[in-house]
C-alpha positions in Angstrom: -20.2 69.2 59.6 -19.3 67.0 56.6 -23.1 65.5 55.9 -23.0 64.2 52.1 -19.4 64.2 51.4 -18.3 61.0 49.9 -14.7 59.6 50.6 -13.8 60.1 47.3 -14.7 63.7 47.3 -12.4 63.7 50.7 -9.6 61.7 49.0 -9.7 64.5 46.0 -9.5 67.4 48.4 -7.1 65.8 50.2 -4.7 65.5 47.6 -5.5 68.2 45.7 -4.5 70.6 48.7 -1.7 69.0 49.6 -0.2 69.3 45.6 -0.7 73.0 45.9 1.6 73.6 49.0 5.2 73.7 48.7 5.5 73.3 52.7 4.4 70.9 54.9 1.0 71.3 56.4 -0.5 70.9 59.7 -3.5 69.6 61.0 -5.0 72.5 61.8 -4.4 73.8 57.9 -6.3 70.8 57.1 -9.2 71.3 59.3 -9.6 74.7 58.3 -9.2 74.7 53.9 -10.7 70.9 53.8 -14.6 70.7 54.4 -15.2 67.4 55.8 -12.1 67.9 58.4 -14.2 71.4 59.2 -14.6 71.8 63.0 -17.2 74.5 64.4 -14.5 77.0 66.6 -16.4 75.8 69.2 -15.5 72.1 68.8 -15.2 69.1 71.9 -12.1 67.6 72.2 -14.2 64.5 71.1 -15.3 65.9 67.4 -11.3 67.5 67.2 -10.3 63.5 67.8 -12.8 62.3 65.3 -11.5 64.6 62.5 -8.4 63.8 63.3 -8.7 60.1 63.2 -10.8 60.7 59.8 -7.9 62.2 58.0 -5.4 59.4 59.4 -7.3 56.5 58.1 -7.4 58.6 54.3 -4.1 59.7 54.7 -3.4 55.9 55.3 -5.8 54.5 52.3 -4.3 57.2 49.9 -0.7 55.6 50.7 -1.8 52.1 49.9 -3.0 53.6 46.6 -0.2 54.8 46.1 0.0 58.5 46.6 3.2 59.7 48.3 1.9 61.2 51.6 4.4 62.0 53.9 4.7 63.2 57.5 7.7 65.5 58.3 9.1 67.7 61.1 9.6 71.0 59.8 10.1 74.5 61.6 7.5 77.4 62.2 8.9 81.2 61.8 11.8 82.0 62.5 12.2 80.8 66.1 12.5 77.4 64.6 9.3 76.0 66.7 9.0 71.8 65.1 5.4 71.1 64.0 4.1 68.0 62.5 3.1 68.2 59.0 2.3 66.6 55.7 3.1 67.0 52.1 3.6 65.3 49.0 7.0 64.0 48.5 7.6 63.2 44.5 8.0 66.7 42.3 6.5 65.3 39.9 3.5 63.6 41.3 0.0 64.4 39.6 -3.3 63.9 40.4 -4.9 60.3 39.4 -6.8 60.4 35.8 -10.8 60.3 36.0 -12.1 57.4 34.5 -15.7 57.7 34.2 -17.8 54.4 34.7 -21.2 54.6 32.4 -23.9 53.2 35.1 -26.7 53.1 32.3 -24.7 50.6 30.2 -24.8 48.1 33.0 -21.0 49.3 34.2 -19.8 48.7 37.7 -16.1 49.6 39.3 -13.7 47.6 39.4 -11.3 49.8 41.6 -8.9 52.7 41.9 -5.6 52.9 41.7 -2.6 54.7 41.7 -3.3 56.0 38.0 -7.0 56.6 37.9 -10.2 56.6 40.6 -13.3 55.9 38.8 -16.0 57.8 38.9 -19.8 57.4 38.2 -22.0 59.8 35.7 -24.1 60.8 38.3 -21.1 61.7 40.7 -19.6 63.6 37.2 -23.4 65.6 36.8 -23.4 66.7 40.5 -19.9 68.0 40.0 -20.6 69.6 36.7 -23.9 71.3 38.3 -22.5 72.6 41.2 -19.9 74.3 39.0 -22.0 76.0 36.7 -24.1 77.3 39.3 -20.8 78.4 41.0 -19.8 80.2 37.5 -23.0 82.2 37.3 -23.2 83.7 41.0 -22.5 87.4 39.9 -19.2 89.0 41.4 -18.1 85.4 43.1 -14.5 85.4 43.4 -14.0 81.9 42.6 -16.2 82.0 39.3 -13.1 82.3 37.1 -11.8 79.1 38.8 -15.1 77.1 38.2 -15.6 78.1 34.9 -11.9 76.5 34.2 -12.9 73.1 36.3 -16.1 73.0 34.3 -13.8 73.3 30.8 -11.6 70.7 31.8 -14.1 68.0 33.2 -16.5 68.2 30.5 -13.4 68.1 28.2 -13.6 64.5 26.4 -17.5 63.4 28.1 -20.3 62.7 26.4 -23.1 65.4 25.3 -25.5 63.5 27.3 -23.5 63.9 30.9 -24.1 67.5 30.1 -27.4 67.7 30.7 -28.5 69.9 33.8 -27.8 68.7 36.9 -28.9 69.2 40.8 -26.7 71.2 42.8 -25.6 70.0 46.0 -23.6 72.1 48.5 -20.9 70.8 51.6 -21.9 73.5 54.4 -18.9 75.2 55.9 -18.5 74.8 59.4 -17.0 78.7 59.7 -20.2 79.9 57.1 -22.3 78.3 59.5 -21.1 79.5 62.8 -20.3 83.1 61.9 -24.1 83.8 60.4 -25.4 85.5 63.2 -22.2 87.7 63.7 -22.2 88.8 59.9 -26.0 89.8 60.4 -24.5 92.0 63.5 -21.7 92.8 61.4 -24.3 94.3 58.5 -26.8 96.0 60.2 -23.5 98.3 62.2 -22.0 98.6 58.6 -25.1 100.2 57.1 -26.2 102.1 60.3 -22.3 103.0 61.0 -22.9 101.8 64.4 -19.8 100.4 66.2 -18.8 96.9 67.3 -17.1 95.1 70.2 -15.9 91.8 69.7 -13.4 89.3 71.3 -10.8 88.5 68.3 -8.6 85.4 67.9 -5.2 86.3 66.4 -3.5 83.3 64.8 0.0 85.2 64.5 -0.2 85.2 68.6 -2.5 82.2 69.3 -3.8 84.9 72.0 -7.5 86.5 72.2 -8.0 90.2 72.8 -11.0 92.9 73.0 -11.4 94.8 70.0 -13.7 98.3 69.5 -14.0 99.1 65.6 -16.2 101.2 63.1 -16.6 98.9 60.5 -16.4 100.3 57.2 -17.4 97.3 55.0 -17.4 93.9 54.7 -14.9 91.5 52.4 -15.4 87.8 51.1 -12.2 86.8 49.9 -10.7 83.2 50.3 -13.3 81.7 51.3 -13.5 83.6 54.3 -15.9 86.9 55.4 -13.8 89.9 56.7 -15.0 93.1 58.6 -12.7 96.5 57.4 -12.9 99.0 59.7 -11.3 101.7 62.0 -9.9 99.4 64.9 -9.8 102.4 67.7 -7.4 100.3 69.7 -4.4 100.8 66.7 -6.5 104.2 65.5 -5.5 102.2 62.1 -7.7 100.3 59.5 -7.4 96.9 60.0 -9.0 93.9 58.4 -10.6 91.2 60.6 -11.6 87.9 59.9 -15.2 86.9 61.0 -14.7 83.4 61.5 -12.4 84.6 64.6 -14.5 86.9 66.3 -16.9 85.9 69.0 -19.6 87.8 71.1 -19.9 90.3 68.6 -22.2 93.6 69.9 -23.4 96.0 68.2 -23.8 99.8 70.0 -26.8 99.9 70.8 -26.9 103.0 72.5 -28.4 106.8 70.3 -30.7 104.0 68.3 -30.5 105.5 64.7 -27.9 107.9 65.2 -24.4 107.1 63.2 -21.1 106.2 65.8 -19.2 107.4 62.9 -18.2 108.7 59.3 -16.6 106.5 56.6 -13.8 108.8 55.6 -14.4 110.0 52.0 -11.2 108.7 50.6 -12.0 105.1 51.7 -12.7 102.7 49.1 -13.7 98.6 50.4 -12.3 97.0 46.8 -8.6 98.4 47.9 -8.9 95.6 50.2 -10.1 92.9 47.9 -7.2 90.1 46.8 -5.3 90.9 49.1 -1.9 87.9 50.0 -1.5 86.2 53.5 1.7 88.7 54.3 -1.2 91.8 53.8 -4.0 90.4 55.9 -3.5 90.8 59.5 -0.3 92.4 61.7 2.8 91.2 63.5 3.1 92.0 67.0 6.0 94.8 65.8 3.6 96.0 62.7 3.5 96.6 59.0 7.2 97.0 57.7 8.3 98.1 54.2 10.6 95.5 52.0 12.6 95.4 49.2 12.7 92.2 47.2 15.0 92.0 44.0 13.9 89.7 41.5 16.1 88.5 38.9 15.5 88.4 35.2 13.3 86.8 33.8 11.6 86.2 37.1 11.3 90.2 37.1 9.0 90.1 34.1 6.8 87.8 36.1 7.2 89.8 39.1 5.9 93.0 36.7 3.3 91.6 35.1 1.6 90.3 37.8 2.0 93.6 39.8 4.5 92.1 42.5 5.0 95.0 44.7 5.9 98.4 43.4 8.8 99.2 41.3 11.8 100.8 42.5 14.7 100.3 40.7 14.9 98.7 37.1 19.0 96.9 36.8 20.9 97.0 33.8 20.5 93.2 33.2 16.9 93.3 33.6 16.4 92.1 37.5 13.9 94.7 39.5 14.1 96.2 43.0 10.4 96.2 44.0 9.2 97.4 47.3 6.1 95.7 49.4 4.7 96.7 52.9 4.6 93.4 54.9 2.0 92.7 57.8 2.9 89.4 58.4 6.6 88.1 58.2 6.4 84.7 58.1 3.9 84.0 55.1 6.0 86.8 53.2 9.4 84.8 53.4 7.9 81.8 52.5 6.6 83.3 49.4 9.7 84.6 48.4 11.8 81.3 49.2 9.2 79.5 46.8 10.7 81.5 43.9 13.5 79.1 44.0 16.3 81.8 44.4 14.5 83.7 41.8 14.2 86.4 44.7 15.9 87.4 47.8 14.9 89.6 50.5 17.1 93.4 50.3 16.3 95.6 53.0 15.6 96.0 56.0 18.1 94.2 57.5 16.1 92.4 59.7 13.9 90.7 57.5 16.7 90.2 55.3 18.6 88.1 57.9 15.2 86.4 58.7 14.6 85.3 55.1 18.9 83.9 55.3 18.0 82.1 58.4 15.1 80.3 57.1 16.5 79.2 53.9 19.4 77.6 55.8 16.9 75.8 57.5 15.2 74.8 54.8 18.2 73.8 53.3 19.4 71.6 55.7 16.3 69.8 56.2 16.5 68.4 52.3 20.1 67.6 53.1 18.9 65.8 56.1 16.0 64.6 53.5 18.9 63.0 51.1 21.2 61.7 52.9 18.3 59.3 55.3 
């Protein structure tokens, strides 16, 4: 799965994921955003134990370098479920500096450590290749983000590290697996054909048979996605490819269309979309209200938080969202650090009280161990 990724390169990821979260993170979080933990869906106990047992000795030589890795019980949803996770413990903790060791001036490593990992020019070229190939893939969502890692690597280097480099890619373990459903997926897009698939739904950790007219298909966060008519809801739903298996194709009226793409359909409507919009609760979509205080509200505006319902007199906003998924919502809104709270409906108001109390308590729990 994880051919040609170097430790550090794990190390990196590693970290780098674990700075961006501001909750603790499971295993299966790790195995799913981190290449070289990657499993195939299809994966043996065995290869599940050997991923796991990669990530515990990194998580354990990341400690000894110093980097603040730590394991915590923390609650799922709001039924409270404990799960073992992992996060970063200091606020302020950064990533280590890069300190580039020059290999053609006879220079070796001595080490990394808590400040810095070193890092060879040829390990620095591969990097910088890979991104500017990434940057130039037309319409590649993450081009904007590689154009901004290319800027800040090549930063302070030398001209002669910028020559052109080869490009070497990590296959994906869902990319790989999910290649003979997306050419399924395609040909029943373009000949409007419907599909039957069984689908994994992580809200319910349950599998269920699904019939859709698939309308388009989406990559967004790293992940392929089939929109279409799910004639089980009689809705338009989003699915994600990497949790579909035996995917067929109708096969029956060969060249004659299953269906119509309603005229007022439009795929990029579906594009960007946040965790809370992708997917459905058991109980379905529900419209919020989140008020956001001032200045948080000009944030909240400019960014196109939700729609606008109610501007206050000292500047806060009442916005209004249609949530799929509860529990990625809540968290979303309790990382604006009381910046927002949850209005109506009452439900998911009390839901977002409960879980901040819990949250609460665990950093009291936190300080005073």
């Amino acid at each position: 799965m994880s051919h040609g990724i170097t430790k550090l390169q794990r190390w990196l990821d590693l970290v780098a994921y674990l700075a961006n979260r501001r909750f603790p993170v499971a295993v299966e979080d790790l195995r799913e955003n981190i290449p070289a933990y990657s499993l195939d869906p299809d994966a043996t106990e065995k290869e599940k134990e050997s991923s796991r047992r990669k990530f515990e000795r990194d998580k354990d030589e990341l400690r000894d370098l110093g980097i603040p890795i730590e394991t915590v019980d923390y609650s799922i949803g709001s039924s409270g479920e404990q799960q073992k996770g992992y996060r970063l413990t200091r606020k302020n903790f950064h990533l280590p500096y890069l300190k580039l060791v020059n290999e053609a001036s006879g220079g070796t490593r001595a080490g990394s450590s808590p400040s810095h990992f070193e890092i060879r020019e040829s390990e620095v070229e591969a990097a910088l290749g890979g991104l500017r190939e990434i940057a130039s893939l037309p319409g590649f969502p993450l081009a904007s983000h590689a154009r901004s890692a290319f800027r800040k690597l090549a930063f302070d280097l030398e001209p002669t590290v910028l020559r052109d480099s080869p490009v070497l890619f990590a296959p994906d373990a869902e990319a790989e697996s999910t290649a003979d459903a997306l050419v399924i997926l395609s040909q029943a897009v373009r000949e409007r054909k419907t599909v039957t698939f069984h689908y994994h739904a992580m809200t319910r950790d349950a599998q269920a048979d699904r019939s859709v007219r698939p309308f388009g298909l989406l990559f967004q966060h790293g992940h392929w996605y089939v929109v279409g008519h799910d004639e089980r809801r009689s809705a338009i739903r989003m699915f994600r490819v990497g949790r579909m298996r035996d995917v067929q194709r109708n096969e029956a009226a060969a060249g004659t269309p299953d269906f119509t793409v309603p005229d007022d359909f439009r795929l990029e409507a579906y594009g960007g979309r946040k965790a809370w919009e992708l997917g459905e609760d058991e109980e379905g979509p529900v419209r919020t209200t989140v008020l956001f205080r001032f200045p948080r509200a000009l944030w909240a505006e400019r960014n196109r938080h939700g729609e606008l319902v109610e501007d206050m007199p000292d500047g806060s906003q009442l916005r209004a969202f249609e949530v799929r998924r509860r529990d990625p919502f809540l968290r979303w809104v309790l990382s604006l650090a009381g910046d927002a709270t949850v209005r109506s409906p009452t439900s998911l108001r009390d839901e977002f009280r409960a879980l901040a109390a819990r949250v609460a308590q665990q950093h009291r729990e936190a300080t005073d161990g």
